[in-house]
PDB file of N, CA, C and O in Angstrom:
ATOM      1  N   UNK A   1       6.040 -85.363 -17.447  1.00  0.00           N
ATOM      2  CA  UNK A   1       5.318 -86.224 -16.541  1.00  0.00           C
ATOM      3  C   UNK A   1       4.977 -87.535 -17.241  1.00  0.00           C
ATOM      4  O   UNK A   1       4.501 -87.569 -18.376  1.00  0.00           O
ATOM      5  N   UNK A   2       5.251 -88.646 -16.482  1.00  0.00           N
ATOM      6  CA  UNK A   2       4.627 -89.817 -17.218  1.00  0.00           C
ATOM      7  C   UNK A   2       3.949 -90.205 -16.200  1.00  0.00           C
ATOM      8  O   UNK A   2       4.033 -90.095 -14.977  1.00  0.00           O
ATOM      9  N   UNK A   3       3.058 -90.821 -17.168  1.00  0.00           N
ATOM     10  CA  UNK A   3       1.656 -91.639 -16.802  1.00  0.00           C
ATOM     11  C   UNK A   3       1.833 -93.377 -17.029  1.00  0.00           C
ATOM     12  O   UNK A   3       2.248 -93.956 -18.033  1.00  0.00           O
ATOM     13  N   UNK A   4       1.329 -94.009 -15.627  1.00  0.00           N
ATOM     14  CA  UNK A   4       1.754 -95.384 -16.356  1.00  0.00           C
ATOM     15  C   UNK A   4       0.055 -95.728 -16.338  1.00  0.00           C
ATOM     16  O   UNK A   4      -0.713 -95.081 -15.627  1.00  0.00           O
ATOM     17  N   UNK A   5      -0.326 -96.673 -17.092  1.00  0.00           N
ATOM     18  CA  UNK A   5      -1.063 -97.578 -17.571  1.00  0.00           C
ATOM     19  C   UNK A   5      -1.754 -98.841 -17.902  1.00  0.00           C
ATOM     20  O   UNK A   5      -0.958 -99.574 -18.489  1.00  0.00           O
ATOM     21  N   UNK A   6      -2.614 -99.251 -17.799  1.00  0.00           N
ATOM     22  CA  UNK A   6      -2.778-101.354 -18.247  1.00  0.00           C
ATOM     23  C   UNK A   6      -3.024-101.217 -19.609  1.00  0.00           C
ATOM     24  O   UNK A   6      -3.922-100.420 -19.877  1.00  0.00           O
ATOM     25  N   UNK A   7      -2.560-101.687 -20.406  1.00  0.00           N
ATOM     26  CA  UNK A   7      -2.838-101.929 -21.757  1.00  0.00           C
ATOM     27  C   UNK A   7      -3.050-103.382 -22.036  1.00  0.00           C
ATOM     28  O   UNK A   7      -2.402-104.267 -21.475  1.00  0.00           O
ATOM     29  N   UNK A   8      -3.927-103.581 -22.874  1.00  0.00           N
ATOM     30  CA  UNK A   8      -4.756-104.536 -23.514  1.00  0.00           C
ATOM     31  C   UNK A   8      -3.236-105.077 -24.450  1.00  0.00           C
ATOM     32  O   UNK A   8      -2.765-103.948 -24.587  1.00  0.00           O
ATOM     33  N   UNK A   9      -2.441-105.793 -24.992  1.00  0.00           N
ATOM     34  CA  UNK A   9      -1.408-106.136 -25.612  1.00  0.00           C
ATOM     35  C   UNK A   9      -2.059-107.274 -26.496  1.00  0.00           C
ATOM     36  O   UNK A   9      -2.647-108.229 -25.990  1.00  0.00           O
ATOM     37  N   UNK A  10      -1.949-107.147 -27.477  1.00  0.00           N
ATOM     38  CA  UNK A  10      -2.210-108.656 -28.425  1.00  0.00           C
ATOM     39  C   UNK A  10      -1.041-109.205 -29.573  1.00  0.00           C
ATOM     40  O   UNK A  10      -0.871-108.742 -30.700  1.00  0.00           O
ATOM     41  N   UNK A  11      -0.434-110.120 -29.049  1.00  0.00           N
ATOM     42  CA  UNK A  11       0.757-110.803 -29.492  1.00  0.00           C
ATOM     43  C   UNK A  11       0.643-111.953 -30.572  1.00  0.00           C
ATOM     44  O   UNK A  11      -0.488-112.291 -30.920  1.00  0.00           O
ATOM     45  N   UNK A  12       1.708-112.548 -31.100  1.00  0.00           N
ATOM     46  CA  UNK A  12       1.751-113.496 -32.559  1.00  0.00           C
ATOM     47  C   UNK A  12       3.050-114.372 -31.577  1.00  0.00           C
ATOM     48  O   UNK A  12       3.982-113.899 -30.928  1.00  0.00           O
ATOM     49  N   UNK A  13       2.727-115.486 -31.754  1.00  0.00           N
ATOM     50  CA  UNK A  13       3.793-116.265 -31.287  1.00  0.00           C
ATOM     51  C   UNK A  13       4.329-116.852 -32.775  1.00  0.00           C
ATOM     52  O   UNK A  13       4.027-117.809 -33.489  1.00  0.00           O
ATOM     53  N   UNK A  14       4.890-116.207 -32.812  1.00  0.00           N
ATOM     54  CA  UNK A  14       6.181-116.661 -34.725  1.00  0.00           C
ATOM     55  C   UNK A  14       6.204-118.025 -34.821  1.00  0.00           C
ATOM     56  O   UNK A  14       6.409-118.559 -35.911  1.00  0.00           O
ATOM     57  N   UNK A  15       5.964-118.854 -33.516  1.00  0.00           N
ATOM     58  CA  UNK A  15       6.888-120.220 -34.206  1.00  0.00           C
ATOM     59  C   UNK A  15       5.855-121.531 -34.799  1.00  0.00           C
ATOM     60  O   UNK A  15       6.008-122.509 -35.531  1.00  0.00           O
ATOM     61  N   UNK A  16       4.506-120.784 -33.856  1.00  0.00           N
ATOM     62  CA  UNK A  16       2.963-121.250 -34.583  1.00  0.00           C
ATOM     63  C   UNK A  16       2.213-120.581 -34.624  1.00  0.00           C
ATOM     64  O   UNK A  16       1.065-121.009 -34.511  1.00  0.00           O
ATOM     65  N   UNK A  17       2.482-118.937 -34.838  1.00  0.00           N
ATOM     66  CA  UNK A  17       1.562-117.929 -35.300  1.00  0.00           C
ATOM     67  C   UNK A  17       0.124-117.930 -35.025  1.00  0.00           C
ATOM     68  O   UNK A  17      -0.787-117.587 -35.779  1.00  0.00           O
ATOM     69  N   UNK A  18       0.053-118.452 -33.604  1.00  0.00           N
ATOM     70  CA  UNK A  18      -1.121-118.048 -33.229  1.00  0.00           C
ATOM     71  C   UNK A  18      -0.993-116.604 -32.646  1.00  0.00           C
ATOM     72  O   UNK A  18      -0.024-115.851 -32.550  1.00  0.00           O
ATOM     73  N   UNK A  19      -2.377-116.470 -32.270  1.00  0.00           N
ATOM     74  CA  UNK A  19      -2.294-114.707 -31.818  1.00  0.00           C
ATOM     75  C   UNK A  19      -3.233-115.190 -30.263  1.00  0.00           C
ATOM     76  O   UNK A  19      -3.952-116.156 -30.009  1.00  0.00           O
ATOM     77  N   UNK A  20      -2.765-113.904 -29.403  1.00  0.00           N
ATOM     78  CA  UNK A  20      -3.681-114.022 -27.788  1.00  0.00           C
ATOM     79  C   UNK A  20      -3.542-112.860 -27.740  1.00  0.00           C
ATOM     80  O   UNK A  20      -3.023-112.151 -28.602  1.00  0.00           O
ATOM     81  N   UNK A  21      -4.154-112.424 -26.358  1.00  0.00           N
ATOM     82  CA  UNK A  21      -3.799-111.164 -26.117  1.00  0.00           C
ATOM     83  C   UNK A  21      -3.102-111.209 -24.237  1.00  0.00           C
ATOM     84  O   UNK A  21      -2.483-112.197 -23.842  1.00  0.00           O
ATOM     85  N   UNK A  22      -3.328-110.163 -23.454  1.00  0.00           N
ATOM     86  CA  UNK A  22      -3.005-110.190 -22.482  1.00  0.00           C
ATOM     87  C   UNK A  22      -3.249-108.788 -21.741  1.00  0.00           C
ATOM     88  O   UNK A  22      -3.344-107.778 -22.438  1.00  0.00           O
ATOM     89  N   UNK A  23      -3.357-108.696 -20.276  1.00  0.00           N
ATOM     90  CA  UNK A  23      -3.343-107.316 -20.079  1.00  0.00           C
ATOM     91  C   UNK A  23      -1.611-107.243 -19.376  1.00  0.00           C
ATOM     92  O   UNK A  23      -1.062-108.090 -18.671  1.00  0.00           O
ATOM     93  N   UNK A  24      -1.009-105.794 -19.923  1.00  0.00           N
ATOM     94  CA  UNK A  24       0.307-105.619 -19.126  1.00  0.00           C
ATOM     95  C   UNK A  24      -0.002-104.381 -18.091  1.00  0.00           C
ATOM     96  O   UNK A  24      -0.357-103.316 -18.596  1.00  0.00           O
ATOM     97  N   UNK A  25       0.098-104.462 -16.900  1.00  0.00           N
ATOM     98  CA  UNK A  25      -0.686-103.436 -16.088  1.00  0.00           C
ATOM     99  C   UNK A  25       1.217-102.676 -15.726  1.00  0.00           C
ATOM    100  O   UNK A  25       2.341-103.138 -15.529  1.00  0.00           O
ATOM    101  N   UNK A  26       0.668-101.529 -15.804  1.00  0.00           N
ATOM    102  CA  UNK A  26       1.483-100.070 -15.107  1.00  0.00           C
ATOM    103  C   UNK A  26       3.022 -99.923 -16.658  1.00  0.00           C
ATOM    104  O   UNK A  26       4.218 -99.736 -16.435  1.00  0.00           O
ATOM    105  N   UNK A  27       2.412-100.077 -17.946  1.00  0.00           N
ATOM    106  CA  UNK A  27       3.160 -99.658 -18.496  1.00  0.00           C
ATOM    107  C   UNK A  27       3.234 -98.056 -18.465  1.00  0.00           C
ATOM    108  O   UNK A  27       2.294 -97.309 -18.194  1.00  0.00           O
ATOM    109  N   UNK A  28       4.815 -97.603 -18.867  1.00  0.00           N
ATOM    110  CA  UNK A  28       5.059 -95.851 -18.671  1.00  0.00           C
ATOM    111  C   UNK A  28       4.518 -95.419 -20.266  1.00  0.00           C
ATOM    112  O   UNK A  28       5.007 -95.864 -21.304  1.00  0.00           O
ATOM    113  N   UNK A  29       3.248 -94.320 -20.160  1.00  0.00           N
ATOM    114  CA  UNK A  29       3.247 -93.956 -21.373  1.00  0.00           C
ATOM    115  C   UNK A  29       3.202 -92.107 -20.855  1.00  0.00           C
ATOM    116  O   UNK A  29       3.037 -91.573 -19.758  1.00  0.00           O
ATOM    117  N   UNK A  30       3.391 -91.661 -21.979  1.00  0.00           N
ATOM    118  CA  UNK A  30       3.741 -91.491 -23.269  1.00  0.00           C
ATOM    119  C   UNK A  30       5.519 -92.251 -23.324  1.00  0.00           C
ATOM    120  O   UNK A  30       6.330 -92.018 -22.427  1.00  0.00           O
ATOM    121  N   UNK A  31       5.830 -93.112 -24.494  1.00  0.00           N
ATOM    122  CA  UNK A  31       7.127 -93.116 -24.861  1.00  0.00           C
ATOM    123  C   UNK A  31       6.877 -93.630 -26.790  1.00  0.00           C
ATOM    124  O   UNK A  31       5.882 -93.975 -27.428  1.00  0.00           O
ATOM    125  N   UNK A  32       8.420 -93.426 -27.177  1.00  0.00           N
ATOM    126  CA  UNK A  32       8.284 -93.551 -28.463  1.00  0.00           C
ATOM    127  C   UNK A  32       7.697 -95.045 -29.031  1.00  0.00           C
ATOM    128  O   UNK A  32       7.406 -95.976 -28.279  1.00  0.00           O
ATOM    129  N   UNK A  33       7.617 -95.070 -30.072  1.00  0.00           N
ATOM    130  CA  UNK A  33       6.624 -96.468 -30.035  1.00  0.00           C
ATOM    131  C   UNK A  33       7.626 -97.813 -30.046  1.00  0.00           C
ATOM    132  O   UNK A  33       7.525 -98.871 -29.424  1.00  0.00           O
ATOM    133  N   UNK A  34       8.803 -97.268 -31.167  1.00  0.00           N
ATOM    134  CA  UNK A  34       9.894 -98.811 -30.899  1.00  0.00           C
ATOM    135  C   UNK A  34       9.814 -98.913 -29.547  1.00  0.00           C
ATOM    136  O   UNK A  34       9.146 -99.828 -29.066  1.00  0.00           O
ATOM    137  N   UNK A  35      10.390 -98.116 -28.833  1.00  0.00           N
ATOM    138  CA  UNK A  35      10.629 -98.017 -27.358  1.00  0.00           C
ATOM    139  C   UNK A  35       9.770 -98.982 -26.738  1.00  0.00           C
ATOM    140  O   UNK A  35      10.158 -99.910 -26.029  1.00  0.00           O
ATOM    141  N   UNK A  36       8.260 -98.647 -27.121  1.00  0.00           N
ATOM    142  CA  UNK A  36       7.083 -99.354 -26.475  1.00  0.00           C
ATOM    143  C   UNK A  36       6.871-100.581 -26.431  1.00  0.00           C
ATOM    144  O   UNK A  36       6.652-101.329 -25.478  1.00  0.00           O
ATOM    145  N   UNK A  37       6.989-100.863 -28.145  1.00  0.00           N
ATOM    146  CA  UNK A  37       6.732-102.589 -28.933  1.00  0.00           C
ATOM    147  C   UNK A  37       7.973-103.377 -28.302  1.00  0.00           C
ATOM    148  O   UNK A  37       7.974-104.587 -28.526  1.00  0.00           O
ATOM    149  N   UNK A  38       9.255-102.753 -27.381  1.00  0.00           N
ATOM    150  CA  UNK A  38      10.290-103.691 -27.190  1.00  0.00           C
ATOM    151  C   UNK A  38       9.813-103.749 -25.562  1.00  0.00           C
ATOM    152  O   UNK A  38      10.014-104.827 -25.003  1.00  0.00           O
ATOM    153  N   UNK A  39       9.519-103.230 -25.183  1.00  0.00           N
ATOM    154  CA  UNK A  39       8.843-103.413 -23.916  1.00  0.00           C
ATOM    155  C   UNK A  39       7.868-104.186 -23.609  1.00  0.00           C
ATOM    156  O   UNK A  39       7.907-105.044 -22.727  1.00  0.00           O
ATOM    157  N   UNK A  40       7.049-103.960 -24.231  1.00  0.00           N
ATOM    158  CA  UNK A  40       6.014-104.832 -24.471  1.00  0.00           C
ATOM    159  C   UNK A  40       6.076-106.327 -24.892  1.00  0.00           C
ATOM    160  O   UNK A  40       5.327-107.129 -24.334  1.00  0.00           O
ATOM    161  N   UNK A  41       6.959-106.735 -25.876  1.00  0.00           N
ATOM    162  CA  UNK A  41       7.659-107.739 -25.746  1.00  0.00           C
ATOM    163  C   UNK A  41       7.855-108.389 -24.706  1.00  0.00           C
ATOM    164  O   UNK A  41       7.247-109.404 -24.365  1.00  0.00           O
ATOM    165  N   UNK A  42       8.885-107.739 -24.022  1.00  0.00           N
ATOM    166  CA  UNK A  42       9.654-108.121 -22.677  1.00  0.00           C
ATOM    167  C   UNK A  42       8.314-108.782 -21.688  1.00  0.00           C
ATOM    168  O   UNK A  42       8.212-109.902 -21.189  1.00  0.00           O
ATOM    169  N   UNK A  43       7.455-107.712 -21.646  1.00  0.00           N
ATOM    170  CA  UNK A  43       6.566-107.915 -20.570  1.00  0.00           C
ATOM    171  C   UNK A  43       5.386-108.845 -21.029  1.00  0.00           C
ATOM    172  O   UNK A  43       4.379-108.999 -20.338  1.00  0.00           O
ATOM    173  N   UNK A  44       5.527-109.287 -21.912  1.00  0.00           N
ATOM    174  CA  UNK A  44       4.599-110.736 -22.514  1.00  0.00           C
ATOM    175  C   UNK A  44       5.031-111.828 -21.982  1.00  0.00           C
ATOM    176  O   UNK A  44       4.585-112.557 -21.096  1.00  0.00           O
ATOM    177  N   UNK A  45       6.540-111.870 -23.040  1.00  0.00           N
ATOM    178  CA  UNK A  45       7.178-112.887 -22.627  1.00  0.00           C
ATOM    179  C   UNK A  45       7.616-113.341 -20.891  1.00  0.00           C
ATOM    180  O   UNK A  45       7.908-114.475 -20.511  1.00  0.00           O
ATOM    181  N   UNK A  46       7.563-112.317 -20.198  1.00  0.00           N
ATOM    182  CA  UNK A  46       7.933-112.281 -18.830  1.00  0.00           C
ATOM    183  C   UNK A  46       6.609-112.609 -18.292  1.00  0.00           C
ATOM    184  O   UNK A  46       6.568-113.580 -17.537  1.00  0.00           O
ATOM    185  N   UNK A  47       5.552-112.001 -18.531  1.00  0.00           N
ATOM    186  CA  UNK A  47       4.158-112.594 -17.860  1.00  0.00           C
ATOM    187  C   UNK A  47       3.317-113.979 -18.336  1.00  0.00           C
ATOM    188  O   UNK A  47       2.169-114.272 -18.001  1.00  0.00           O
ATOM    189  N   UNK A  48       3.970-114.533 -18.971  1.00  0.00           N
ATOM    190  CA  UNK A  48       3.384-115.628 -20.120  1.00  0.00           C
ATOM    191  C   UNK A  48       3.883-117.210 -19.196  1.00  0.00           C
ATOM    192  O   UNK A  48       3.246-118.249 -19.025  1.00  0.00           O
ATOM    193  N   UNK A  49       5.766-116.665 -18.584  1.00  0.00           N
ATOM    194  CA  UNK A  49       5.914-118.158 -18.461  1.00  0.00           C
ATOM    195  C   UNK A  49       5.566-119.023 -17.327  1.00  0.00           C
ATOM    196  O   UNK A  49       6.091-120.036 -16.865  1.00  0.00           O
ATOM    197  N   UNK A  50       4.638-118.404 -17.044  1.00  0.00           N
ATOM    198  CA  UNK A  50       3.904-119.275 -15.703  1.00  0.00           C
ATOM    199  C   UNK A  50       2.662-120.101 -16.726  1.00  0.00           C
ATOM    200  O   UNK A  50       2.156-121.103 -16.220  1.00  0.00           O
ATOM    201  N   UNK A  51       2.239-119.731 -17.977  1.00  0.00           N
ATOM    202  CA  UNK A  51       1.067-119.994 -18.284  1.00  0.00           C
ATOM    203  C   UNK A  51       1.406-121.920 -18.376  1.00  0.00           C
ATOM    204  O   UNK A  51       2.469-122.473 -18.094  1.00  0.00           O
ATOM    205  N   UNK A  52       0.141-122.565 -18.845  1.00  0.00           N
ATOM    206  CA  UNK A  52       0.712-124.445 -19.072  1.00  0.00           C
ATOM    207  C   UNK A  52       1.135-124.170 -20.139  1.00  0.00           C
ATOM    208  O   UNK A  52       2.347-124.319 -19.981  1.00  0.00           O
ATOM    209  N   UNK A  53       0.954-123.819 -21.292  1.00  0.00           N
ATOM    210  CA  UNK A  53       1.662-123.428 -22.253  1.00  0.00           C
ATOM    211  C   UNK A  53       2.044-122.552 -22.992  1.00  0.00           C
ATOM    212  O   UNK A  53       1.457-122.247 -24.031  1.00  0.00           O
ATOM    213  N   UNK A  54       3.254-121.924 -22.502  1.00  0.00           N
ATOM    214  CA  UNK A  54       3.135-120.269 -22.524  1.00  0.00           C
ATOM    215  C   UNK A  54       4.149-120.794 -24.165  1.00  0.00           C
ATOM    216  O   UNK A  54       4.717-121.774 -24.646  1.00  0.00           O
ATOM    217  N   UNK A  55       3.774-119.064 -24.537  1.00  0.00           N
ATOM    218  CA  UNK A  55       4.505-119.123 -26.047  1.00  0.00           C
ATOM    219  C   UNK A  55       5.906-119.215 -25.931  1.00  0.00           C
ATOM    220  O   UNK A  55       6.596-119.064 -24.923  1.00  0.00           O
ATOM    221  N   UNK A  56       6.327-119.547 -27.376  1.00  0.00           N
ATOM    222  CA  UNK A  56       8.010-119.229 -27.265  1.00  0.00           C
ATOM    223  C   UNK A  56       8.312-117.946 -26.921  1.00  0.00           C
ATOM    224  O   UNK A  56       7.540-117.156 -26.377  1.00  0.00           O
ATOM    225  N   UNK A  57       9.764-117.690 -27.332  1.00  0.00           N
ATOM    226  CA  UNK A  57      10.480-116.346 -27.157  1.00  0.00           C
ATOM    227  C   UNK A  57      10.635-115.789 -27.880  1.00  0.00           C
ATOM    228  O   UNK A  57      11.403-114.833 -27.770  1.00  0.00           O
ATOM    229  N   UNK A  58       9.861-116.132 -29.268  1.00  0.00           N
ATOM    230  CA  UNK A  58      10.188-115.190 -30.894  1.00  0.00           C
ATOM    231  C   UNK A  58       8.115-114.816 -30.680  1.00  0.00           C
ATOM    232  O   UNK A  58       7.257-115.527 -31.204  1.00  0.00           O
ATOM    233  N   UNK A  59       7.838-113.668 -29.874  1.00  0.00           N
ATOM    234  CA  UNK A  59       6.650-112.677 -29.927  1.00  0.00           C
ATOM    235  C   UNK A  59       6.587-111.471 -30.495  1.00  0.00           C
ATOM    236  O   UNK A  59       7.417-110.605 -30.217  1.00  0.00           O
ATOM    237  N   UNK A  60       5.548-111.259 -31.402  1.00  0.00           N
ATOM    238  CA  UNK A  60       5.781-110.402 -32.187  1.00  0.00           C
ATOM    239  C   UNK A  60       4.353-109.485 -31.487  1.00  0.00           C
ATOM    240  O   UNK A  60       3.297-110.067 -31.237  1.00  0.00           O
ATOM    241  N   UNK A  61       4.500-108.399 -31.307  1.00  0.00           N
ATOM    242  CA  UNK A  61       3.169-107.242 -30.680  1.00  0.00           C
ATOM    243  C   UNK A  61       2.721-106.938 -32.072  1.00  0.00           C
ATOM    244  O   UNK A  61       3.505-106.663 -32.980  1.00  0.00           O
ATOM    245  N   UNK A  62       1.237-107.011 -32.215  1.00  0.00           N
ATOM    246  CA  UNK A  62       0.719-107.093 -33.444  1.00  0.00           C
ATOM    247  C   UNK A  62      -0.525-105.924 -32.875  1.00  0.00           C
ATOM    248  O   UNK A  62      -1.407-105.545 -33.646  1.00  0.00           O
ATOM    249  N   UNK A  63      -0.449-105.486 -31.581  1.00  0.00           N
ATOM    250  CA  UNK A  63      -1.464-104.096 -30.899  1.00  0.00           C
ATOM    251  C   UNK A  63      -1.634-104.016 -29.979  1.00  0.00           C
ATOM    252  O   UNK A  63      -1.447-104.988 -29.247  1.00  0.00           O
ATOM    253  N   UNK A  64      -2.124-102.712 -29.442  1.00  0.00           N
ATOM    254  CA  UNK A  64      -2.428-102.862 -28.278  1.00  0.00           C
ATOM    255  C   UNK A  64      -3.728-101.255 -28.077  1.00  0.00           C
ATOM    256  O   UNK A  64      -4.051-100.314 -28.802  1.00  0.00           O
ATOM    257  N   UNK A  65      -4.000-101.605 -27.057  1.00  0.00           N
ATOM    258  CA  UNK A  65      -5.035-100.427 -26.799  1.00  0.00           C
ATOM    259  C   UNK A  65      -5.225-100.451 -25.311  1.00  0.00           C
ATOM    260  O   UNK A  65      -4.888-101.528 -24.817  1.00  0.00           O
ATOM    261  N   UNK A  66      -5.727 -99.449 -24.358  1.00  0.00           N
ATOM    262  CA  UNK A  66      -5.723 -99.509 -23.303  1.00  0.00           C
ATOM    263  C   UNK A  66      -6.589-100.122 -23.039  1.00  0.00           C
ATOM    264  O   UNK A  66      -7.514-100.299 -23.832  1.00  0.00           O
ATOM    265  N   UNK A  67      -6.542-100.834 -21.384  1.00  0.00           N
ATOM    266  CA  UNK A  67      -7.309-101.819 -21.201  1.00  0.00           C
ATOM    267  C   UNK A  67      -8.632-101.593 -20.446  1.00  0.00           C
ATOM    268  O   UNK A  67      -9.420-102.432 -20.010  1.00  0.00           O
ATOM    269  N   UNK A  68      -8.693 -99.859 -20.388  1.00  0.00           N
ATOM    270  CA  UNK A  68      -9.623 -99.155 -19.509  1.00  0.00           C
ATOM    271  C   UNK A  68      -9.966 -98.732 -20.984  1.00  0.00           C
ATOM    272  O   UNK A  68      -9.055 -98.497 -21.777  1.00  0.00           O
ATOM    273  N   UNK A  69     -10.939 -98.663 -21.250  1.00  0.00           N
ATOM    274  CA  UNK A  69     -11.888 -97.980 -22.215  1.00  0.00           C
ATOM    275  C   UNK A  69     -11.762 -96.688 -22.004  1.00  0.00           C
ATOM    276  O   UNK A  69     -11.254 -95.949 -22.847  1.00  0.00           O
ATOM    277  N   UNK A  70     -12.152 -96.324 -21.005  1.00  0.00           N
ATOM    278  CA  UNK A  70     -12.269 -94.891 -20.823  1.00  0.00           C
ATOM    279  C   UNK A  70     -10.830 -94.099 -20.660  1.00  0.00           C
ATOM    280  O   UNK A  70     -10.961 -92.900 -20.413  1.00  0.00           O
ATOM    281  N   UNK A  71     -10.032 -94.387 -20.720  1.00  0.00           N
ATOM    282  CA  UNK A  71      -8.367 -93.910 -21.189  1.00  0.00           C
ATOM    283  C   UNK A  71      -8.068 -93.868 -22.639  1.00  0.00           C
ATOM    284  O   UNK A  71      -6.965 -93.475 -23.019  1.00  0.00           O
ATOM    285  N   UNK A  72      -8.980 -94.248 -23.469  1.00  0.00           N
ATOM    286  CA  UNK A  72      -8.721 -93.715 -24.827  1.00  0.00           C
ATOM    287  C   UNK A  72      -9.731 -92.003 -24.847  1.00  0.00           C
ATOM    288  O   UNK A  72      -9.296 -91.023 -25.451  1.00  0.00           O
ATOM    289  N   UNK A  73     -10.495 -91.997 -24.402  1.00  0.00           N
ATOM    290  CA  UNK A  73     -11.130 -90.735 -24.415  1.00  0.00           C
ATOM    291  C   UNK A  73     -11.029 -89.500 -23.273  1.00  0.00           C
ATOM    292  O   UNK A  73     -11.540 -88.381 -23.269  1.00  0.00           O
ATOM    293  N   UNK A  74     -10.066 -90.248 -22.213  1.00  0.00           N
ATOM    294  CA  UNK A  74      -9.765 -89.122 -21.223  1.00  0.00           C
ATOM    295  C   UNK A  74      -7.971 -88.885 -21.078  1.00  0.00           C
ATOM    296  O   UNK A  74      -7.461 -88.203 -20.189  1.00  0.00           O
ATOM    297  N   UNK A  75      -7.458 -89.369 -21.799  1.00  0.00           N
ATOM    298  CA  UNK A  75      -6.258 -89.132 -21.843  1.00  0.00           C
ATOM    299  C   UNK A  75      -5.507 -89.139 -23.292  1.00  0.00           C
ATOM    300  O   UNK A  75      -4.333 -88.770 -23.346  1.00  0.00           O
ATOM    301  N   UNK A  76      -6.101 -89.504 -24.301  1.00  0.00           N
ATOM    302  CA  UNK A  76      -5.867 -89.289 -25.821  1.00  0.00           C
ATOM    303  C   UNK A  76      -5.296 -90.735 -26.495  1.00  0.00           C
ATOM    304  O   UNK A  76      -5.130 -90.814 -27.712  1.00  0.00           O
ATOM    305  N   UNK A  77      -4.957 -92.090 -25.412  1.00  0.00           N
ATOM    306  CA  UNK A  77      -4.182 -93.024 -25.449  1.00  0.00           C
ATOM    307  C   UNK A  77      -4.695 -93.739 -27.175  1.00  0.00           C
ATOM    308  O   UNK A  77      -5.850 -94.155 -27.087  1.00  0.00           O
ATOM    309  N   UNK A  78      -4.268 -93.887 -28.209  1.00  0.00           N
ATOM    310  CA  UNK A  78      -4.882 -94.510 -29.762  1.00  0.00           C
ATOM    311  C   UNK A  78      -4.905 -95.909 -29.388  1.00  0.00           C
ATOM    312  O   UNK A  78      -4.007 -96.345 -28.668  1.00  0.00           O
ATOM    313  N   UNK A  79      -6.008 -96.794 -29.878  1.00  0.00           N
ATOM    314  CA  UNK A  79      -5.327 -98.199 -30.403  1.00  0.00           C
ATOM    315  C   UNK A  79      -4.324 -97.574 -31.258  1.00  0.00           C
ATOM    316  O   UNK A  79      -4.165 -96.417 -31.647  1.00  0.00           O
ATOM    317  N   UNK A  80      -3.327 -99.298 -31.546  1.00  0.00           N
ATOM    318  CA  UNK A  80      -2.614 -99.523 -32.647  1.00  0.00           C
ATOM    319  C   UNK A  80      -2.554-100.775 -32.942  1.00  0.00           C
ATOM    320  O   UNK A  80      -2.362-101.463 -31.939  1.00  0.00           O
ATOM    321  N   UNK A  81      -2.664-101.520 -34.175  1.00  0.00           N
ATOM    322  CA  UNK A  81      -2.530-101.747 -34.538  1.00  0.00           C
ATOM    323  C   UNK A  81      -1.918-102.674 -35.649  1.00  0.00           C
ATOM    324  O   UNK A  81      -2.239-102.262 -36.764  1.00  0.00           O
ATOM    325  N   UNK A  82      -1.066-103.900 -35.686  1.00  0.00           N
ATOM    326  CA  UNK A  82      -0.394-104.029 -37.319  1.00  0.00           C
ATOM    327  C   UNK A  82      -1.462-104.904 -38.253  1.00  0.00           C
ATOM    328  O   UNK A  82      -2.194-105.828 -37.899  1.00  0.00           O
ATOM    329  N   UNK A  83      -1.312-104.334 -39.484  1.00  0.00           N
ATOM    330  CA  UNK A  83      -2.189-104.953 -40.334  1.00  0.00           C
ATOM    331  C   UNK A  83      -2.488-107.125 -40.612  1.00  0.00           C
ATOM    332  O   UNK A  83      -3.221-107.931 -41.185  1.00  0.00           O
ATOM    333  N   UNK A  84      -1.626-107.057 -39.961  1.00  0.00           N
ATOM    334  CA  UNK A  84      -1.573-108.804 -39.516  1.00  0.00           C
ATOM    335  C   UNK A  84      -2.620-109.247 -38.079  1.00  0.00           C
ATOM    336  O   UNK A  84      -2.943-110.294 -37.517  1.00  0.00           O
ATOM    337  N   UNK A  85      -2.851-108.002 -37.936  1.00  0.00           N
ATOM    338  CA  UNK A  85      -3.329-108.446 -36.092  1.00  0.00           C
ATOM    339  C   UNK A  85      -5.062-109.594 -36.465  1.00  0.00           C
ATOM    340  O   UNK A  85      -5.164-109.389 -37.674  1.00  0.00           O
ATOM    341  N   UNK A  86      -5.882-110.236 -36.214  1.00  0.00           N
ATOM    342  CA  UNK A  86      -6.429-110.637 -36.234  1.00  0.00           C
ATOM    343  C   UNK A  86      -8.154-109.494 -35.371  1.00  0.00           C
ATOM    344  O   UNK A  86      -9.372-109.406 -35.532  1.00  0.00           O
ATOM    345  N   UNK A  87      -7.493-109.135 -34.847  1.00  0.00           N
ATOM    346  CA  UNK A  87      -8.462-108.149 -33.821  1.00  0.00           C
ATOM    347  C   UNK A  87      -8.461-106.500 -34.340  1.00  0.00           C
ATOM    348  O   UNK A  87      -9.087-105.529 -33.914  1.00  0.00           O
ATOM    349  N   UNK A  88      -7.462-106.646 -35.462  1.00  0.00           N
ATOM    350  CA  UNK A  88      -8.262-104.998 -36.296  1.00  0.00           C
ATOM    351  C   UNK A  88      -9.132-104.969 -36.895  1.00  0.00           C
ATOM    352  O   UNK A  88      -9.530-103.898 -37.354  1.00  0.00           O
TER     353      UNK A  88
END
């Protein structure tokens, strides 16, 4: 059974390494995590280019955590994490 989700996403734009975050609503979880971080990708970059100045296309997912609080304690969902993220 999968469960989809809003997750909280917080991204690195490589080409001026700033960091933002974003919510991506109805991702499918449980899946493996590459699986996830390339998705997640996708769905940054895809929700971003309406912004006035949305990032480039070199985004790096630096974490994410659900965007409901209460889905880390009623469904087991972890933050994660990378040790670069600004928000660990």
């Amino acid at each position: 059974m999968t469960d989809r989700m809003n997750l909280r996403v917080d991204y690195e734009d490589q080409v001026d390494w700033l960091q933002d975050q974003i919510i991506i609503e109805n991702v499918i979880m449980p899946q493996e995590h590459n699986q996830l971080i390339i998705e997640l990708e996708q769905a940054v970059y895809d929700n971003t280019r309406s912004m006035y100045r949305p990032p480039s296309s070199h985004i790096n997912i630096v974490g994410y955590s659900p965007a409901d609080s209460d889905v880390t304690v009623k469904k087991g969902v972890n933050y994660w994490y990378a040790d670069e993220s600004i928000w660990a």
